[in-house]
C-alpha positions in Angstrom: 101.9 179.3 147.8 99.2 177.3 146.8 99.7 173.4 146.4 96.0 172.5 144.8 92.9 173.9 143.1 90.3 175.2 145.7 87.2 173.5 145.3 85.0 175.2 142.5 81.3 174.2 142.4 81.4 171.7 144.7 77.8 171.2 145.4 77.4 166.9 145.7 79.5 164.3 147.7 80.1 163.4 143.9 81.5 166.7 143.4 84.1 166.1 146.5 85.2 163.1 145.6 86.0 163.6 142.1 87.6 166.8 143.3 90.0 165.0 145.8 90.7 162.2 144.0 92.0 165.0 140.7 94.0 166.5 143.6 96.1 163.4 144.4 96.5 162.9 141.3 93.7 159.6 141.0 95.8 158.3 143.7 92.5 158.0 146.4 90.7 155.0 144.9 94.2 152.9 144.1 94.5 153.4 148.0 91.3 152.4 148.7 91.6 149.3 146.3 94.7 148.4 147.7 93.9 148.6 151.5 90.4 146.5 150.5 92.9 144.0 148.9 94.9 143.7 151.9 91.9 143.9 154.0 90.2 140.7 152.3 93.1 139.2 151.9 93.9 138.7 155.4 90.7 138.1 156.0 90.4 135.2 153.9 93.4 133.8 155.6 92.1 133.7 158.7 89.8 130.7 157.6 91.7 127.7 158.4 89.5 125.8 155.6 91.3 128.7 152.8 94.4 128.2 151.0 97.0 131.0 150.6 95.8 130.7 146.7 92.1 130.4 147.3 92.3 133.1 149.5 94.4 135.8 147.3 92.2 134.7 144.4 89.2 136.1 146.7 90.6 138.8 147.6 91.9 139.8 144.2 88.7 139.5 142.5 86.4 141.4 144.8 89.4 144.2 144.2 88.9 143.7 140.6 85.3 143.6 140.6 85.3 147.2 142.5 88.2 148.6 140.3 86.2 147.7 137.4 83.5 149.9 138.4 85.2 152.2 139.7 87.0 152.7 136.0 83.8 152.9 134.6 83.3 156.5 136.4 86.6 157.1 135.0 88.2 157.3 138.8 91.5 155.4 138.4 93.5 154.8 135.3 92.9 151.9 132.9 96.4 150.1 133.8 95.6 150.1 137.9 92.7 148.1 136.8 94.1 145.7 134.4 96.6 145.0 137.8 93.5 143.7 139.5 92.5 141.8 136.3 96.0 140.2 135.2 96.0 139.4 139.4 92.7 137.6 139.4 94.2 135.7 136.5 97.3 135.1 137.9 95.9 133.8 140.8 93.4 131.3 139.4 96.3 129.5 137.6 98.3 129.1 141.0 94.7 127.6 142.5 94.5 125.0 139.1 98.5 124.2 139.8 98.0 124.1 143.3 94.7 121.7 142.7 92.6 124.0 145.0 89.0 123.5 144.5 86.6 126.8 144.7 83.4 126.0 146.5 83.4 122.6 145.3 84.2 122.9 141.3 
């Protein structure tokens, strides 16, 4: 019993990744987003000079940034990126409520 498509004409790294990423059903790059998410995000936290909103804003829009492009070559779906977009957004109204300056603005 066969689970998945073989790989057909698979010649590029291109090729492979659009391959696996139709086999999980353009679930690869939402992981991928998501674990650089949480990857900046904690990152940005461990700066004692961040806020908890300065730092998910950071995070959120290098995510969307990436998903952006990503949707461009039509790898995840247009709602996973408008997450990342309505997150960015969300985020820089808890940095103006919160009064957090970014880099100085």
């Amino acid at each position: 019993m066969v689970l998945y498509e073989p790989p057909a004409n698979v010649s590029t790294a291109t090729d492979m990744i659009e391959w696996i990423n139709s086999t999980t059903g353009q679930w690869l790059f939402q992981g991928i987003l998501s674990i650089v998410f949480a990857i900046s995000l904690i990152t940005m936290l461990k700066n004692p000079q961040n806020t908890a909103s300065k730092s998910f804003f950071a995070a959120s829009f290098i995510t969307m940034l990436i998903s952006v492009m990503v949707r461009t070559l039509n790898l995840i779906p247009t709602y996973f990126m408008t997450i990342w977009i309505v997150m960015t957004g969300l985020a820089a109204i808890w940095m103006y409520v919160e009064g957090t300056q970014w880099i100085g603005f």
